[in-house]
C-alpha positions in Angstrom: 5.0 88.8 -12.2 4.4 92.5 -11.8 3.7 94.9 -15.1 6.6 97.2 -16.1 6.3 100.4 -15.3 4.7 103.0 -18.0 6.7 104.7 -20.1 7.9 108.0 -19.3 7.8 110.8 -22.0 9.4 114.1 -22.7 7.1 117.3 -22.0 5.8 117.3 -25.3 5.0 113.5 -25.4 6.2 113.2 -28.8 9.0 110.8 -27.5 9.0 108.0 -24.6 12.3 107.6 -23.3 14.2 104.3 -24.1 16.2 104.0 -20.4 15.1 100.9 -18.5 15.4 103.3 -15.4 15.2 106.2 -14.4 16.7 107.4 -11.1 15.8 110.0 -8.4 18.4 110.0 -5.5 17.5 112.7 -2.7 21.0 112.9 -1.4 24.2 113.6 -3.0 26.6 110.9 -1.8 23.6 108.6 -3.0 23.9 110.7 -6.5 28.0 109.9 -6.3 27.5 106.3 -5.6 25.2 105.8 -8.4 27.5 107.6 -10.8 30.3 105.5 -9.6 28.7 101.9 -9.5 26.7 102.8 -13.1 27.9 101.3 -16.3 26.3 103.7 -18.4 24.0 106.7 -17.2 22.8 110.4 -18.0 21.2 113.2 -16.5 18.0 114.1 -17.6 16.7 117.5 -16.8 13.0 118.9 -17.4 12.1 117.1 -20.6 11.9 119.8 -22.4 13.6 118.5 -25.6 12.2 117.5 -28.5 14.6 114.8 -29.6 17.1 112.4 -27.9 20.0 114.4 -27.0 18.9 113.2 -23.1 17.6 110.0 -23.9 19.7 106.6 -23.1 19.2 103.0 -23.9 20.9 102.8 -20.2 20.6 104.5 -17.0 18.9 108.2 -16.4 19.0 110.4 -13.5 16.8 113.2 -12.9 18.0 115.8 -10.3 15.4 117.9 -9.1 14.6 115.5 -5.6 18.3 116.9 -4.7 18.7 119.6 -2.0 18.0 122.5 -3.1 20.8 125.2 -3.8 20.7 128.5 -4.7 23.5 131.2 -3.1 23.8 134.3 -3.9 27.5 136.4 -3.6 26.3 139.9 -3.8 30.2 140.9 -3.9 31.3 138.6 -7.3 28.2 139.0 -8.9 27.1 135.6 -9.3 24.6 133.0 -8.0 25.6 129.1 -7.5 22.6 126.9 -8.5 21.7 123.1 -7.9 21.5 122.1 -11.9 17.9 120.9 -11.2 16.4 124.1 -9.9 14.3 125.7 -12.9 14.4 129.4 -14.1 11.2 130.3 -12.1 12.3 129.5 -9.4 16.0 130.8 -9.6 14.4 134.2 -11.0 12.1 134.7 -8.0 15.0 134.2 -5.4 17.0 136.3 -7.3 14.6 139.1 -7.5 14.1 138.7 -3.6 17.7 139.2 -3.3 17.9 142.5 -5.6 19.5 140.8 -8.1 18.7 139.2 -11.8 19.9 137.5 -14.9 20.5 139.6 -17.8 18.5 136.9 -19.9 16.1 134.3 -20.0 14.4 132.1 -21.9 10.6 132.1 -23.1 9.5 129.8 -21.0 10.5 129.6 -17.3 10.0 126.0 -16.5 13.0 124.7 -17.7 16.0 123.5 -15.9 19.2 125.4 -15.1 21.6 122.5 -16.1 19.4 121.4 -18.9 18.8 124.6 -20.8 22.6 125.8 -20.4 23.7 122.2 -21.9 21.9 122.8 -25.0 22.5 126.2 -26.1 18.8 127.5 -25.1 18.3 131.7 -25.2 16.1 134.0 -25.4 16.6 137.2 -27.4 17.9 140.4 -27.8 20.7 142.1 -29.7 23.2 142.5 -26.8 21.9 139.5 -25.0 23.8 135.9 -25.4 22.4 132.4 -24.8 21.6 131.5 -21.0 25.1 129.3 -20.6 27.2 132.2 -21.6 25.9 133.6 -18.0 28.2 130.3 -16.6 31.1 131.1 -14.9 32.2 127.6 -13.2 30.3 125.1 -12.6 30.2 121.5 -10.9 30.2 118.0 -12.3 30.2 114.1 -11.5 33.2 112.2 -13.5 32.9 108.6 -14.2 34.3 107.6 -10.9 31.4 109.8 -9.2 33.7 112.1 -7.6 33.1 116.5 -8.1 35.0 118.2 -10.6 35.1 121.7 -10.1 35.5 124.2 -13.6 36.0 127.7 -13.5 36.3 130.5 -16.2 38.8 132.1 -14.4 41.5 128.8 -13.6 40.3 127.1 -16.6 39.8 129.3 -19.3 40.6 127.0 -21.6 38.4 124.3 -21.0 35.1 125.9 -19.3 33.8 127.3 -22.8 33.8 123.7 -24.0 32.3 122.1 -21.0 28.8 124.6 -20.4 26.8 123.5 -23.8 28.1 119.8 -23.4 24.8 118.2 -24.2 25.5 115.8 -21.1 28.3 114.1 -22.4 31.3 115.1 -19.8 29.6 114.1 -16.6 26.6 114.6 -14.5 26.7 118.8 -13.6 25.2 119.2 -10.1 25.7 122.4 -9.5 26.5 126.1 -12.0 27.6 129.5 -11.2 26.0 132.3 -13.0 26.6 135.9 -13.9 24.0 138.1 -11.9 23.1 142.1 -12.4 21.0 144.2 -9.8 17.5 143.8 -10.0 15.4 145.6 -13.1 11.9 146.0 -14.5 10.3 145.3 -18.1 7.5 146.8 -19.3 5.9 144.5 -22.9 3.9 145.6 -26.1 2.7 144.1 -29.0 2.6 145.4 -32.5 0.1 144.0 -34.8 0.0 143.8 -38.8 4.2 144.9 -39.1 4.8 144.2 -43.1 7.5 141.6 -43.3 8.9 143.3 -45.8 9.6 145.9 -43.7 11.2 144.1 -41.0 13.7 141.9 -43.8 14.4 145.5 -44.8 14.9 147.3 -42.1 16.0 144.5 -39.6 18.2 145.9 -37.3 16.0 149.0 -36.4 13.2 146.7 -35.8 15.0 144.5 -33.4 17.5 147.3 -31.7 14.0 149.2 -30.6 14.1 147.3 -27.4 15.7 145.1 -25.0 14.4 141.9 -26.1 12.4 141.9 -29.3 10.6 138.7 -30.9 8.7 138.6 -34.4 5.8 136.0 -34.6 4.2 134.6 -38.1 3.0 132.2 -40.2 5.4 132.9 -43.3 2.6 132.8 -44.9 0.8 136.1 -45.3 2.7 139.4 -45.4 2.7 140.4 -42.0 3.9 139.6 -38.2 3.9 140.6 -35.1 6.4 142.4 -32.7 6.5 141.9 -29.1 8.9 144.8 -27.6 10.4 143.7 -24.1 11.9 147.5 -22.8 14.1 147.7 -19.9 13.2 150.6 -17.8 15.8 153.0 -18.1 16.9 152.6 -21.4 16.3 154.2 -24.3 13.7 153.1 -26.7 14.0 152.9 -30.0 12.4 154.8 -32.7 10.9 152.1 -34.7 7.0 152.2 -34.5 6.0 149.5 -36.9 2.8 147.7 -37.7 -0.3 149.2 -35.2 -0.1 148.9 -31.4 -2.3 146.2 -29.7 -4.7 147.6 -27.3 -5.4 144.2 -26.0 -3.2 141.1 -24.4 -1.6 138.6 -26.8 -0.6 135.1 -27.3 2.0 134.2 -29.6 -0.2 131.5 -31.0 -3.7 133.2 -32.7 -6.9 132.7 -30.9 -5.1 130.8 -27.8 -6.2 131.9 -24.3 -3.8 134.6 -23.1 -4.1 133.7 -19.4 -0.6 132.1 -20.0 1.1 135.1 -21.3 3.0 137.4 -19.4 1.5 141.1 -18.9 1.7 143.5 -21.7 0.2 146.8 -22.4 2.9 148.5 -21.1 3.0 147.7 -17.5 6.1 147.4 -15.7 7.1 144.5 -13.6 9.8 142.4 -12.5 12.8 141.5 -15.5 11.5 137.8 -14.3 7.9 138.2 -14.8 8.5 140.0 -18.5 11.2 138.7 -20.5 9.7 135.3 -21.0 6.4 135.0 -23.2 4.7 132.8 -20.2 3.9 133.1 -17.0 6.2 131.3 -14.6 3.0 130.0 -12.2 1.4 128.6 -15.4 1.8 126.1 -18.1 2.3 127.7 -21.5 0.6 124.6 -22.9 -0.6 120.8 -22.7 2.6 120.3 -24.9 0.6 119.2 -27.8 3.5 120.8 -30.2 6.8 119.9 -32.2 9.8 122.2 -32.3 12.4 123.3 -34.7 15.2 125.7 -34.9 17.6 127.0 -36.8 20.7 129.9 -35.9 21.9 131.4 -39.0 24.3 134.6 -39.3 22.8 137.5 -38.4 23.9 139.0 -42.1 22.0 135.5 -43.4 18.8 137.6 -42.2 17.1 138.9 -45.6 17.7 135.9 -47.2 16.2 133.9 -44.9 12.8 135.6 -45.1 12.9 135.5 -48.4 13.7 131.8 -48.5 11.0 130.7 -45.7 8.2 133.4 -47.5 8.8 131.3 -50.9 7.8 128.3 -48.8 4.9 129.8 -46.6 2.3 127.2 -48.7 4.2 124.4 -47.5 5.0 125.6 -43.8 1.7 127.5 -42.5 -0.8 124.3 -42.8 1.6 122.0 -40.3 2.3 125.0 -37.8 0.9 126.6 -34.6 3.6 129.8 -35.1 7.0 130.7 -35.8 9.2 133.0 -34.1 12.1 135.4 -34.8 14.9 136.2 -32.5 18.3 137.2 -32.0 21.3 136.3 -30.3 24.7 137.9 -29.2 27.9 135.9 -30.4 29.4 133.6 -27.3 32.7 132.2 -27.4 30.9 128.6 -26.0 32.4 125.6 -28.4 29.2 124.0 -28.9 26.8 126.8 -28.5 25.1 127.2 -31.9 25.9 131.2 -31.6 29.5 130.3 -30.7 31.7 133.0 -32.9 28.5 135.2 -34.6 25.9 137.1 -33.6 23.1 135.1 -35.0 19.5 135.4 -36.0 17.0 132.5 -35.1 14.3 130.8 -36.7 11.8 129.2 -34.7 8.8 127.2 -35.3 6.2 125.4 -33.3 5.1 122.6 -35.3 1.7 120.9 -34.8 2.3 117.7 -33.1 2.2 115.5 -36.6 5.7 114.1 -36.8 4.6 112.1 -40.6 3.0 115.7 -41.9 6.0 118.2 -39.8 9.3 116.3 -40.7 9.1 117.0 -44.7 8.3 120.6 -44.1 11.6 120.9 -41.6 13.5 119.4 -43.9 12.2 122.0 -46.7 12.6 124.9 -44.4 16.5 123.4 -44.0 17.2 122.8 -47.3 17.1 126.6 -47.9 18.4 127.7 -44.9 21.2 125.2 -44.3 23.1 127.1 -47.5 23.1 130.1 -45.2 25.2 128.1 -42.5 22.3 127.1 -40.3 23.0 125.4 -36.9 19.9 123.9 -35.3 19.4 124.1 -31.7 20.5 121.0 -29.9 17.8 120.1 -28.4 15.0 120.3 -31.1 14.1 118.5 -34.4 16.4 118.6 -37.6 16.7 116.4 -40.6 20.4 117.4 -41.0 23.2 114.9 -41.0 25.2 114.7 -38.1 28.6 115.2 -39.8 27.2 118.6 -41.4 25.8 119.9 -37.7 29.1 118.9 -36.3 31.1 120.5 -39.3 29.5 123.9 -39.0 31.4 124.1 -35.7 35.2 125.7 -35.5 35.8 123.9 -32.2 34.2 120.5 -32.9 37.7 118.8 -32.5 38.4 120.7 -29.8 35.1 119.4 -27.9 35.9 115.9 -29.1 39.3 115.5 -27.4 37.4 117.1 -24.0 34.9 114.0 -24.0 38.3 111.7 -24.5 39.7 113.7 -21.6 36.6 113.7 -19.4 35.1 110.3 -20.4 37.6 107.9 -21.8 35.5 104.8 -21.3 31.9 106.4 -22.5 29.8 106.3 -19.5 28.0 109.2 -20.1 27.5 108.8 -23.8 24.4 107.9 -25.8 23.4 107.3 -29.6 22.7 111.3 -30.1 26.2 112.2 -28.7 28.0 109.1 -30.7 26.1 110.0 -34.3 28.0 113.7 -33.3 31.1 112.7 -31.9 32.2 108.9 -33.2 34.3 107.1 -30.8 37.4 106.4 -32.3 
């Protein structure tokens, strides 16, 4: 009798998934069929999440052995993508077409579908989450047959079927918002008072395009990257001291991952995320966390997570700082605000990292924190699904869409109960 196959884990190994297989069809009617003959069964994209919103005690399918898709349509400004293409690859097809996203993540390796099920972003003050880029997209229904959603003949259900968490069907394919083609040039500011940035928040992040703050909570200062789209004005803030010397967001890590700074120009690809697209930010030896809270939420916040710095430094590799435009996407966790984000990179300790989330979240869930989907939290389900205006509304869709649960799991039923 043969040996079962090893487990397979997520990207950061701090979970083996629970499905008893794991499928990887290279042609679409053989993706249909399996759909269609398949009790129970998900999609599962890069791996990229820290907790089981992909997972399934039944059948997974992984789509990136599928055709490859990615078409451009210069004249509506969009680009149709198979959902198991990743963002480096998407961006450098776009860039050889003269076109690019408005946003993107900071890392590149993740999947299309994936990333715009969950909510992911990166950050700036007039930039939303990557799925608010969806206009339509494609997906399998239980019976394995296409179901085609578009924000123009179905405005009324697209914004609750892009951050779906994999619970309406199988998306194969996703149409995105594109822009012409633009360059980014990065700095880093070093030693910028956090006091300074709690109190002068908005002209710290309105100085660029995309603007991240990194630190440890712990001592008094951060630091700034500055993503500046050519052509626009910059800001005036000049915080902190300018580095004279490539960064990594983590301390003392090599910086061979991290994408060029100093103020060079390149490609909007090879600039808005903090990695390099060619190479592995990491070996994954991390956790994640994060929470969105109202961008008004912001001072109080720093306060809050400074008061706690003792507890949260020891058990962390960094924590970041973004911000997010308002989206009008039911589940995405900036749906209705423009939102400020909390980030942290946890070592890869679950017994010594999950107390200290669920201290950072007991003082920032008061604020009306929403953690991201696809990370770590210690809040109950009822209050993550109650801090949602259109959680009803999302509930009746997966009636609608999936009457008999075949593309449920235990992460989407602790969020949405059957009745």
């Amino acid at each position: 009798m043969s040996a079962p196959p090893p487990p397979v884990h997520n990207w950061a190994g701090n979970l083996a998934y629970a499905s008893p297989r794991i499928h990887r069809p290279a042609d679409p009617d053989a993706l249909r069929a399996l759909v269609r003959d398949t009790p129970r069964i998900r999609a599962l994209g890069s791996g990229h999440s820290f907790n089981r919103v992909a997972d399934s005690d039944h059948d997974l399918v992984r789509l990136d052995a599928l055709p490859r898709e990615i078409e451009v349509d210069p004249v509506a400004a969009t680009v149709t993508v198979s959902a198991g293409v990743r963002y480096a690859e998407l961006s450098a097809e776009l860039h050889r077409h003269g076109s690019a996203l408005a946003n993107l993540a900071s890392l590149p390796h993740i999947s299309v579908a994936g990333s715009c099920a969950t909510g992911t972003h990166g950050s700036g003050d007039g930039l939303r989450c990557l799925a608010a880029a969806v206009r339509g997209l494609e997906l399998l229904g239980p019976d394995g047959e296409p179901v085609r959603l578009e924000r123009g003949t179905h405005p009324d259900v697209l914004p609750g079927a892009v951050v779906a968490l994999g619970a309406l069907g199988i998306v194969t394919r996703l149409t995105l918002e594109i822009e012409p083609t633009f360059s980014v040039s990065q700095r880093v500011r070093l030693d910028v008072p956090l006091d300074e940035v709690a109190a002068d928040f908005d002209a710290v992040f309105g100085s660029a395009y995309s603007v991240s703050l990194f630190t440890d909570w712990r001592g008094d200062t951060g630091r700034v990257w500055l993503k500046h789209r050519e052509g626009l004005p910059e800001g005036a803030w000049r915080g902190g001291r300018p580095a004279d010397t490539p960064q990594h967001p983590v301390p003392g890590m090599s910086t061979d991952p991290a994408t060029a700074q100093l103020g060079l120009a390149g490609p909007w690809f090879e600039r808005l995320p903090h990695f390099r697209p060619e190479l592995p930010p990491s070996a994954g030896e991390e956790l994640q966390s994060e929470l969105y809270l109202p961008r008004e939420a912001v001072a109080e916040a720093f306060a809050a997570l400074r008061g706690i710095g003792h507890l949260v430094a020891p058990v962390l590799h960094v924590s970041e700082v973004r911000t997010v435009r308002a989206d009008d996407l039911w589940l995405s966790p900036a749906h209705g605000r423009d939102s400020v984000t909390f980030h942290f990179t946890w070592l890869r300790d679950p017994e010594a990292v999950i107390p200290v989330i669920a201290a950072v979240e007991e003082r920032l869930a008061p604020l009306g924190a929403r953690p991201h989907w696809g990370k770590l939290t210690t809040l109950p389900p009822a209050d993550v699904v109650g801090s949602y205006e259109r959680a009803a509304d999302f509930a009746r869709l997966l009636e609608r869409f999936d009457p008999a649960g075949k593309f449920r799991n235990p992460f989407t039923d602790t969020l949405f109960p059957r009745a």
